[in-house]
LUMFI-788852 format. One record per atom (N, C-alpha, C): residue in three letters; atom name; x, y, z. Coordinates in Angstrom, 2 decimals. Layout:
! residues N
<site><type>ALA</type><atom>CA</atom><xx>X</xx><yy>Y</yy><zz>Z</zz></site>
...
***
This chain:
! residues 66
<site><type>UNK</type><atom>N</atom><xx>268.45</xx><yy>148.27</yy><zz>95.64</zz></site>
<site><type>UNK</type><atom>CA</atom><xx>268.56</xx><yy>146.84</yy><zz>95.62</zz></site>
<site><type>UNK</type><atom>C</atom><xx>269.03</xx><yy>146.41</yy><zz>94.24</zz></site>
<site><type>UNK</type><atom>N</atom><xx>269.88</xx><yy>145.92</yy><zz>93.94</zz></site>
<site><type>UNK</type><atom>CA</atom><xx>270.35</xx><yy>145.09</yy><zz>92.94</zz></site>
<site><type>UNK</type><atom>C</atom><xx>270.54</xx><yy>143.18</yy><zz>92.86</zz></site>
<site><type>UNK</type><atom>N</atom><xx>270.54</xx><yy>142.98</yy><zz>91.74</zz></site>
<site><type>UNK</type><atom>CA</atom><xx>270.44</xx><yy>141.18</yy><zz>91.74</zz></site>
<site><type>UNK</type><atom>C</atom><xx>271.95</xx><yy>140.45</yy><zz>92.86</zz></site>
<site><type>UNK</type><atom>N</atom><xx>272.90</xx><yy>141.52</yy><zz>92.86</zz></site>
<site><type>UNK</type><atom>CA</atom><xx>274.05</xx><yy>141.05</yy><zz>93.60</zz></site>
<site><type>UNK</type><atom>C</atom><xx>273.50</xx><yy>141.09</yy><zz>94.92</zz></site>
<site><type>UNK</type><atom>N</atom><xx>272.09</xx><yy>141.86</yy><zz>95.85</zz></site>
<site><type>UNK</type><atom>CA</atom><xx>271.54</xx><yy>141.36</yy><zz>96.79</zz></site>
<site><type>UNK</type><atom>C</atom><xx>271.29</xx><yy>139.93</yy><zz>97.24</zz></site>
<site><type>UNK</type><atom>N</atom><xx>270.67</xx><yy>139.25</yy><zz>95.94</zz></site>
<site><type>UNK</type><atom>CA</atom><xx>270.04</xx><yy>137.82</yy><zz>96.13</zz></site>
<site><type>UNK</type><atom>C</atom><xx>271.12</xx><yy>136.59</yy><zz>95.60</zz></site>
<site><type>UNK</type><atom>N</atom><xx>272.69</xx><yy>137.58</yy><zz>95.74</zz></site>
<site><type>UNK</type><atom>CA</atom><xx>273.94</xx><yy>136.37</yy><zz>94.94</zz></site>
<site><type>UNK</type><atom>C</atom><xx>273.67</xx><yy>134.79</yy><zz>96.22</zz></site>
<site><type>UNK</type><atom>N</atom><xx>273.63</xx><yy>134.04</yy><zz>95.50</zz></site>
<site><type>UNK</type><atom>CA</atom><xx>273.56</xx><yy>132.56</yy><zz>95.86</zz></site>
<site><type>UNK</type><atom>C</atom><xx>271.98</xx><yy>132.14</yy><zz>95.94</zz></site>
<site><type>UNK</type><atom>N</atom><xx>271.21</xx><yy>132.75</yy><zz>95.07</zz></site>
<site><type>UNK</type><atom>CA</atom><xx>269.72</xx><yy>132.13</yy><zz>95.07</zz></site>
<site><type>UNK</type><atom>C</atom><xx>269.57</xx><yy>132.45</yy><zz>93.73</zz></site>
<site><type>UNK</type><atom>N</atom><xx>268.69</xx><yy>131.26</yy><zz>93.29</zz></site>
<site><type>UNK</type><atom>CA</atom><xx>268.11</xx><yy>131.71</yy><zz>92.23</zz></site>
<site><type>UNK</type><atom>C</atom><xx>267.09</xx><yy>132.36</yy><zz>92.41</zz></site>
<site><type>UNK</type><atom>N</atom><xx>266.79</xx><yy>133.21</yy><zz>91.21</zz></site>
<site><type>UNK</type><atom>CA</atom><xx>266.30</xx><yy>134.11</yy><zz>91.13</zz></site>
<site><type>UNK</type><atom>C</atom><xx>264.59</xx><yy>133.98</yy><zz>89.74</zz></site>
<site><type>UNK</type><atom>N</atom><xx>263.44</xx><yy>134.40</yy><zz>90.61</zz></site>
<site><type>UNK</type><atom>CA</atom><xx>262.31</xx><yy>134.80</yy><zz>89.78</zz></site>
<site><type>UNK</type><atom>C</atom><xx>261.46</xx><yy>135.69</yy><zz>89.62</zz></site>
<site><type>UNK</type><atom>N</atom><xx>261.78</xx><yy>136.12</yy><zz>88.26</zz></site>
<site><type>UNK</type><atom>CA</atom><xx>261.25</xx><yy>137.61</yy><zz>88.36</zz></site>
<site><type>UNK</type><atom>C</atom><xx>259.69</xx><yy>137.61</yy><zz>88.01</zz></site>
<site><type>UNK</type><atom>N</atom><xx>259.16</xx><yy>138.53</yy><zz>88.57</zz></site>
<site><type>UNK</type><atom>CA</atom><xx>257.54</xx><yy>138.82</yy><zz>88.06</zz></site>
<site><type>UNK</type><atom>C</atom><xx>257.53</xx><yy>140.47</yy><zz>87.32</zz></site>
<site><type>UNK</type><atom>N</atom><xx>257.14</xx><yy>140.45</yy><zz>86.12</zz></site>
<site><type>UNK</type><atom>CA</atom><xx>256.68</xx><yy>142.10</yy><zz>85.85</zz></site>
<site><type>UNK</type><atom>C</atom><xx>255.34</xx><yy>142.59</yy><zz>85.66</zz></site>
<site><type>UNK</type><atom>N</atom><xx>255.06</xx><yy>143.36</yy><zz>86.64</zz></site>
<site><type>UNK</type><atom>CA</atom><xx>253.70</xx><yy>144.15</yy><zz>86.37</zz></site>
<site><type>UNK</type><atom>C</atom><xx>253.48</xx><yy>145.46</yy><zz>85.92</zz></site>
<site><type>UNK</type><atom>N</atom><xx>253.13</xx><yy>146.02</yy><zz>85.10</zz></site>
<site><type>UNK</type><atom>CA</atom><xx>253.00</xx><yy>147.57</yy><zz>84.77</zz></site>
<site><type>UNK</type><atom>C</atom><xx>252.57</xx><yy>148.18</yy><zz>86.37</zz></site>
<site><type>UNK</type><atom>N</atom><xx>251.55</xx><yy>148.00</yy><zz>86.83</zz></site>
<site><type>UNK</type><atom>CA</atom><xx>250.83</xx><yy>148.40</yy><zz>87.85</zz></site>
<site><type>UNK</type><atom>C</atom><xx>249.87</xx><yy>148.14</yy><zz>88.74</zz></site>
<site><type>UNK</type><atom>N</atom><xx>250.61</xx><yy>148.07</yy><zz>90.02</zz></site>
<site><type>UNK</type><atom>CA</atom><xx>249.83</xx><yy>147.27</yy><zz>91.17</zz></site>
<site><type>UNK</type><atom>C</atom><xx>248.32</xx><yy>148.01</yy><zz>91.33</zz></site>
<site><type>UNK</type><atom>N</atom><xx>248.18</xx><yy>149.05</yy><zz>90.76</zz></site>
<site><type>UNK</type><atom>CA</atom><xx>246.78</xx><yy>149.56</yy><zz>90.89</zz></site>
<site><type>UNK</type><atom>C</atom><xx>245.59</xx><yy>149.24</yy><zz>89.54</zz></site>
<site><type>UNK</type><atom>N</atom><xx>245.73</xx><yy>147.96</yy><zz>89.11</zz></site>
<site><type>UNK</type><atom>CA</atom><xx>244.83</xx><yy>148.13</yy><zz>88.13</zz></site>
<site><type>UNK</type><atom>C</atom><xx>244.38</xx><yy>146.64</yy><zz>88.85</zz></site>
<site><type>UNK</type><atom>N</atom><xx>242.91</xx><yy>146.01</yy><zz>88.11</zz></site>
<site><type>UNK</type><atom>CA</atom><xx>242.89</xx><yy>145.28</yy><zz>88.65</zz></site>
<site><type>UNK</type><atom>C</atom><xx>243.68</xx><yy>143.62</yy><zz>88.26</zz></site>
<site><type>UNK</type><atom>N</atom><xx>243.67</xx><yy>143.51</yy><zz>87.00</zz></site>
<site><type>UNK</type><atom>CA</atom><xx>244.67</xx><yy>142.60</yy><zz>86.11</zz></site>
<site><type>UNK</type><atom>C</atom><xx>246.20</xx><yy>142.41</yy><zz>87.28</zz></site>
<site><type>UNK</type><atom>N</atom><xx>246.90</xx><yy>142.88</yy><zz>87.51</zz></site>
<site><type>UNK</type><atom>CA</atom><xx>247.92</xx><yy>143.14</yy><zz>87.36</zz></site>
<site><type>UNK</type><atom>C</atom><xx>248.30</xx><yy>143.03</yy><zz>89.21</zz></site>
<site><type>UNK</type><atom>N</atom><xx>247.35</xx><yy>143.19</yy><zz>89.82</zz></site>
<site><type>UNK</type><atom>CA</atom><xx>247.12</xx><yy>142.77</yy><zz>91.48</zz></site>
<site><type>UNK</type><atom>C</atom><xx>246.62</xx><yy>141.58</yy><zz>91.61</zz></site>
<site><type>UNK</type><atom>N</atom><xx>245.69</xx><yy>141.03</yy><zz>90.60</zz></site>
<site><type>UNK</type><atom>CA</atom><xx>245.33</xx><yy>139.50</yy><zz>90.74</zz></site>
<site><type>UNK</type><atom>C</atom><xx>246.93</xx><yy>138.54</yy><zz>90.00</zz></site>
<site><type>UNK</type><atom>N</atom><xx>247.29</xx><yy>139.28</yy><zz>89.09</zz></site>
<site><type>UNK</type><atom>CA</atom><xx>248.58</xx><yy>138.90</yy><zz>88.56</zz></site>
<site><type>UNK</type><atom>C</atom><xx>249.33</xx><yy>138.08</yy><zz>90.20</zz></site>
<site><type>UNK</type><atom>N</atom><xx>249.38</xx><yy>139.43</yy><zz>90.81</zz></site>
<site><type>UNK</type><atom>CA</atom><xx>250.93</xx><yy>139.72</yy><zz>91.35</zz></site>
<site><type>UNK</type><atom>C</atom><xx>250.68</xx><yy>138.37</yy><zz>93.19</zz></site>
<site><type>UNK</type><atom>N</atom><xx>248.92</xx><yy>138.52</yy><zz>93.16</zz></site>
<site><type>UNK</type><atom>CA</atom><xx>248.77</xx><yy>138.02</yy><zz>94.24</zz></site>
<site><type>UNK</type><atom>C</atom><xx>248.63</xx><yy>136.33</yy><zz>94.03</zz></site>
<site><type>UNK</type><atom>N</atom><xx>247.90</xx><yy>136.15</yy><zz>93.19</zz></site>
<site><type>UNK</type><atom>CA</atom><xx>248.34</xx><yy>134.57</yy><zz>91.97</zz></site>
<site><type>UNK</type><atom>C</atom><xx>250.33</xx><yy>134.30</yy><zz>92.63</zz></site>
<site><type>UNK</type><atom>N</atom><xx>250.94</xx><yy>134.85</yy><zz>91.81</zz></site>
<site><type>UNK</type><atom>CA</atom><xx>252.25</xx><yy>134.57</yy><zz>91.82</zz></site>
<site><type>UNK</type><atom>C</atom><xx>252.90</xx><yy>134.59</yy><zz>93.16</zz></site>
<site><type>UNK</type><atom>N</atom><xx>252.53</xx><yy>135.57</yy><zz>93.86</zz></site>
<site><type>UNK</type><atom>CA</atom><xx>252.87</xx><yy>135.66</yy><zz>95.38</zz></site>
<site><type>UNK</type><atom>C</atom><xx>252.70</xx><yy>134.35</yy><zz>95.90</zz></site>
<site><type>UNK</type><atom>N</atom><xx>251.29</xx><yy>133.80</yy><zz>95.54</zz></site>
<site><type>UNK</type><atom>CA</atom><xx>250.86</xx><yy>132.52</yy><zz>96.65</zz></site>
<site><type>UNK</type><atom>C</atom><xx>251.94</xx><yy>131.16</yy><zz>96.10</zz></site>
<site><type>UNK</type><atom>N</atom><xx>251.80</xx><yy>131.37</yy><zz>94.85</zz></site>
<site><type>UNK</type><atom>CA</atom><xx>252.36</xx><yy>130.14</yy><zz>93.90</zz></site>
<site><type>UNK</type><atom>C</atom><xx>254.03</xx><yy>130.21</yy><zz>94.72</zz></site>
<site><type>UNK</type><atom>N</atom><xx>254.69</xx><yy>131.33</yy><zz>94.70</zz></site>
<site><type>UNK</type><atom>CA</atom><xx>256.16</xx><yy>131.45</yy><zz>94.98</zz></site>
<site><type>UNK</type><atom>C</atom><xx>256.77</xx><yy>130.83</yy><zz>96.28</zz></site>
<site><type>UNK</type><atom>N</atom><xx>255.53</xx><yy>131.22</yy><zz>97.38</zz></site>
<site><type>UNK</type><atom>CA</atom><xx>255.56</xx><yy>130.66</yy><zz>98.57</zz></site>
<site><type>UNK</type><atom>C</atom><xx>256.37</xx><yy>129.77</yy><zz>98.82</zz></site>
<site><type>UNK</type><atom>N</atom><xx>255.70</xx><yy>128.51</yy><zz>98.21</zz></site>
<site><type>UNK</type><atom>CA</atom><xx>256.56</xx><yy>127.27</yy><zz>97.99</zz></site>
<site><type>UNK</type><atom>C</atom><xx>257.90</xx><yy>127.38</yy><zz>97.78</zz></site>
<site><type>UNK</type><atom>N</atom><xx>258.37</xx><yy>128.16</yy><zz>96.89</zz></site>
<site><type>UNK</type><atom>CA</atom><xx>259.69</xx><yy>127.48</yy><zz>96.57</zz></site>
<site><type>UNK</type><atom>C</atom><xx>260.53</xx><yy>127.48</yy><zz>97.50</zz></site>
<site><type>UNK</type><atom>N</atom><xx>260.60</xx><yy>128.11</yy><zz>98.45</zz></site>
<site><type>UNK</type><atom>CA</atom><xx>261.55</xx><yy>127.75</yy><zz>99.72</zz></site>
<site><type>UNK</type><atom>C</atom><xx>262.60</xx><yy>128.96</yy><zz>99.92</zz></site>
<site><type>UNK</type><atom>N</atom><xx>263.42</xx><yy>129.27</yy><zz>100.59</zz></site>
<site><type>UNK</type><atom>CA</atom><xx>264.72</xx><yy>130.09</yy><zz>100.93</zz></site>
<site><type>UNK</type><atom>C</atom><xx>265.62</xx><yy>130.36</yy><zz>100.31</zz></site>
<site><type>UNK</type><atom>N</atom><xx>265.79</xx><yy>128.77</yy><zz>99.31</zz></site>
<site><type>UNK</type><atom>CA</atom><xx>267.09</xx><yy>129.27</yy><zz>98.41</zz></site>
<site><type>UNK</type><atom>C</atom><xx>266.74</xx><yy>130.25</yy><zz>96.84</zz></site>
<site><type>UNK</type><atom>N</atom><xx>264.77</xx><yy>130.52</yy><zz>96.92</zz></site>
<site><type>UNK</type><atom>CA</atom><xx>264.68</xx><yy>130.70</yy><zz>95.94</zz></site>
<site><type>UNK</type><atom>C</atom><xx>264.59</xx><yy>132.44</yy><zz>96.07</zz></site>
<site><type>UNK</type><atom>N</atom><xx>264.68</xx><yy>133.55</yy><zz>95.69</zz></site>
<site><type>UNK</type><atom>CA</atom><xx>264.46</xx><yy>135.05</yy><zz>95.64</zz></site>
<site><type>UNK</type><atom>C</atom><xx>263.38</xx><yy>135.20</yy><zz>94.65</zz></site>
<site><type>UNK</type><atom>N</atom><xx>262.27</xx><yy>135.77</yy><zz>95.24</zz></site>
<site><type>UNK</type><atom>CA</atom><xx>261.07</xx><yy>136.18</yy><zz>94.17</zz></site>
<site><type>UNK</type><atom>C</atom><xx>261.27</xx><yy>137.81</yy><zz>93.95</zz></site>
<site><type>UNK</type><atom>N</atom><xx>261.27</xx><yy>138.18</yy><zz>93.17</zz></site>
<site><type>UNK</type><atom>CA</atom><xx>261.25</xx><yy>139.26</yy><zz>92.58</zz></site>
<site><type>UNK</type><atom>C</atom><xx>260.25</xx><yy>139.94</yy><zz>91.93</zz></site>
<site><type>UNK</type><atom>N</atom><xx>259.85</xx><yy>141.18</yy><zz>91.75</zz></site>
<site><type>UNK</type><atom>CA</atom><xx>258.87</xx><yy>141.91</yy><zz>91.40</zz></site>
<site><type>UNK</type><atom>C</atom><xx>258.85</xx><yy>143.36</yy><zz>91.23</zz></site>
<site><type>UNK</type><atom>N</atom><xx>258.82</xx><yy>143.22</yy><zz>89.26</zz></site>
<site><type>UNK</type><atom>CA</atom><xx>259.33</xx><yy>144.57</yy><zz>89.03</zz></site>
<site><type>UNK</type><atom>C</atom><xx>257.64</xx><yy>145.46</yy><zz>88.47</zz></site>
<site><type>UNK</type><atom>N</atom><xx>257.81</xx><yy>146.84</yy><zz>89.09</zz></site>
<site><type>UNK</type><atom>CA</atom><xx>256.83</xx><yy>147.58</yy><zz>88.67</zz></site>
<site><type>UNK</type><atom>C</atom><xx>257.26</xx><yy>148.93</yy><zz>88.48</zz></site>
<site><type>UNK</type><atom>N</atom><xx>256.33</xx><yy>149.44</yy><zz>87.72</zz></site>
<site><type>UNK</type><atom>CA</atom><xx>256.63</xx><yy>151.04</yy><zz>87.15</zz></site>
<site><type>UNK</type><atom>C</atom><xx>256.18</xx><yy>151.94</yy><zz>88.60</zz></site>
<site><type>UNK</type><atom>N</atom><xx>255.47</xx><yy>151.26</yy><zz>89.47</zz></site>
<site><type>UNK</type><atom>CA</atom><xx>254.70</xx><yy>151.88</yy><zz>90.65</zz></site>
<site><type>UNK</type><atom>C</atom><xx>255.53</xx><yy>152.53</yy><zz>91.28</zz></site>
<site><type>UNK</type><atom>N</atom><xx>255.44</xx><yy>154.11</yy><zz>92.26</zz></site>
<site><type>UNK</type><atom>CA</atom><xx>256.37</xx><yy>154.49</yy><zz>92.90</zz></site>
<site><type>UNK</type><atom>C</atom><xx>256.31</xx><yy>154.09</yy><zz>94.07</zz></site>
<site><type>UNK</type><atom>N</atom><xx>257.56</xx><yy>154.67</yy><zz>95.40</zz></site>
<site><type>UNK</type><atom>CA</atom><xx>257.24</xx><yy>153.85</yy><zz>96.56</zz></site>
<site><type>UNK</type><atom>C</atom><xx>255.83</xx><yy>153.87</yy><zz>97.11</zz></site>
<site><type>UNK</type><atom>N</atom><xx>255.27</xx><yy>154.97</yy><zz>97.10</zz></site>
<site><type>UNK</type><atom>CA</atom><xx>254.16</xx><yy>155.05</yy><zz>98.15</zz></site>
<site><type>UNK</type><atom>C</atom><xx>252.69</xx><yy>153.95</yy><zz>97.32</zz></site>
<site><type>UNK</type><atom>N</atom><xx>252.74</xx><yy>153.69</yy><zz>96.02</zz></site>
<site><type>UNK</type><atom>CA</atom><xx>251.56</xx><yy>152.73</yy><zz>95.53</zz></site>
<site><type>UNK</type><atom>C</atom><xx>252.38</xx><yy>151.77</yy><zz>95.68</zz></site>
<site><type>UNK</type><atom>N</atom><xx>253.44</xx><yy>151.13</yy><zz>95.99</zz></site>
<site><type>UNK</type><atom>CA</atom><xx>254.20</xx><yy>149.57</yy><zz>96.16</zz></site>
<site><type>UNK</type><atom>C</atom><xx>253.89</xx><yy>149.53</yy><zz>97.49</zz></site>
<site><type>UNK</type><atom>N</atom><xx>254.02</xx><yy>150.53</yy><zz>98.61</zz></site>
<site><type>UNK</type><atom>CA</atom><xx>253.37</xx><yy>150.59</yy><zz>100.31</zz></site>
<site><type>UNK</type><atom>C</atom><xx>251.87</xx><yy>149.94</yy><zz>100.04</zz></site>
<site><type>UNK</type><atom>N</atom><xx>251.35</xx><yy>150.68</yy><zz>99.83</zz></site>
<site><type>UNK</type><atom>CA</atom><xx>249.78</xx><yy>150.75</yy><zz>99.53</zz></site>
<site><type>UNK</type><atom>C</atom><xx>249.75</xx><yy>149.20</yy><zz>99.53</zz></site>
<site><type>UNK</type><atom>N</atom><xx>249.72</xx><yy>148.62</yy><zz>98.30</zz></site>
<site><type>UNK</type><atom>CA</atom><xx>249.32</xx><yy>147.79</yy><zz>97.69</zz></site>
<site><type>UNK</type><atom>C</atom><xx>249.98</xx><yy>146.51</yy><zz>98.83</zz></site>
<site><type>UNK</type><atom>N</atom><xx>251.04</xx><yy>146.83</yy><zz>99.47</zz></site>
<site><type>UNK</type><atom>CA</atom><xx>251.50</xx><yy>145.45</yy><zz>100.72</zz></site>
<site><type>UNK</type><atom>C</atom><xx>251.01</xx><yy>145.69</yy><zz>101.78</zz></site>
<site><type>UNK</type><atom>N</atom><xx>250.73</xx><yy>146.95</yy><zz>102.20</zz></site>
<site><type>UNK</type><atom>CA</atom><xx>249.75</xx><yy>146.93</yy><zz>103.51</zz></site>
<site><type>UNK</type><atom>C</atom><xx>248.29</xx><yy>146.43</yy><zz>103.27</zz></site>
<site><type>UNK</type><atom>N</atom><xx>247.94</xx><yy>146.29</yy><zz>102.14</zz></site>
<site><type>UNK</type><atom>CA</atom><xx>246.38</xx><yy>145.97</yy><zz>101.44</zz></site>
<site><type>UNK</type><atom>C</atom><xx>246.63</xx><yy>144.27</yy><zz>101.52</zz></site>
<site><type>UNK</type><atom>N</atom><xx>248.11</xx><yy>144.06</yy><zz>100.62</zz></site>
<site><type>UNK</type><atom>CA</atom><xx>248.31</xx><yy>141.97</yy><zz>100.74</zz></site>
<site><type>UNK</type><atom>C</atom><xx>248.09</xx><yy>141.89</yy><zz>101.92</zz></site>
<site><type>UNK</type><atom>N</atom><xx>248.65</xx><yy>142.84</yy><zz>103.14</zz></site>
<site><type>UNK</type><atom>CA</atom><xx>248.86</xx><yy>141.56</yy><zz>104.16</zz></site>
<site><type>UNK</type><atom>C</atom><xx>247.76</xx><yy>141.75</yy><zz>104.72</zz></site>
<site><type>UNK</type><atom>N</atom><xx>247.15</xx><yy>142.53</yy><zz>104.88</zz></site>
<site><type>UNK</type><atom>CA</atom><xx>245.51</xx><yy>142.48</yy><zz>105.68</zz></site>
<site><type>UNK</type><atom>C</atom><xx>244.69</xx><yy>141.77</yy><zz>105.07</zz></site>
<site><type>UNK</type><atom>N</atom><xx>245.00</xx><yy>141.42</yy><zz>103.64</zz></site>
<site><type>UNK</type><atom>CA</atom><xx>243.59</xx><yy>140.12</yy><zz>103.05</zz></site>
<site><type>UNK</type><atom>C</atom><xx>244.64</xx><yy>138.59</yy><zz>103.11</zz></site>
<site><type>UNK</type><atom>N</atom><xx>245.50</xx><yy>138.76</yy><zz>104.07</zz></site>
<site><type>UNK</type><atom>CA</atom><xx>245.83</xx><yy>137.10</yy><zz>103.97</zz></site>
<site><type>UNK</type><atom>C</atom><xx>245.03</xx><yy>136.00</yy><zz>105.18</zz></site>
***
């Protein structure tokens, strides 16, 4: 995935070292809810050092506590 994915939206990035600490999941789930809002034209973004299988983890975990 590159930013030429999200060409015609603006764009907001979030950076977390790591979705497994606890800082940094309250970070990411804070910003998640806040982003909601902005609507379709906006692309939220979210960069982590995490590999695929702790970036899985950690969204099968968001969507079961929504």
């Amino acid at each position: 995935m590159t930013l030429a994915s999200f060409a015609g939206k603006r764009k907001v990035i979030s950076v977390t070292p790591s979705l497994d600490t606890p800082v940094c999941d309250t970070q990411l789930r804070a910003f998640n809810k806040a982003a909601a809002s902005l609507g379709d034209r906006v692309a939220v973004i979210n960069v982590s050092m995490d590999l695929p299988f702790a970036i899985g983890r950690f969204c099968s975990t968001a969507a079961s506590t929504r």
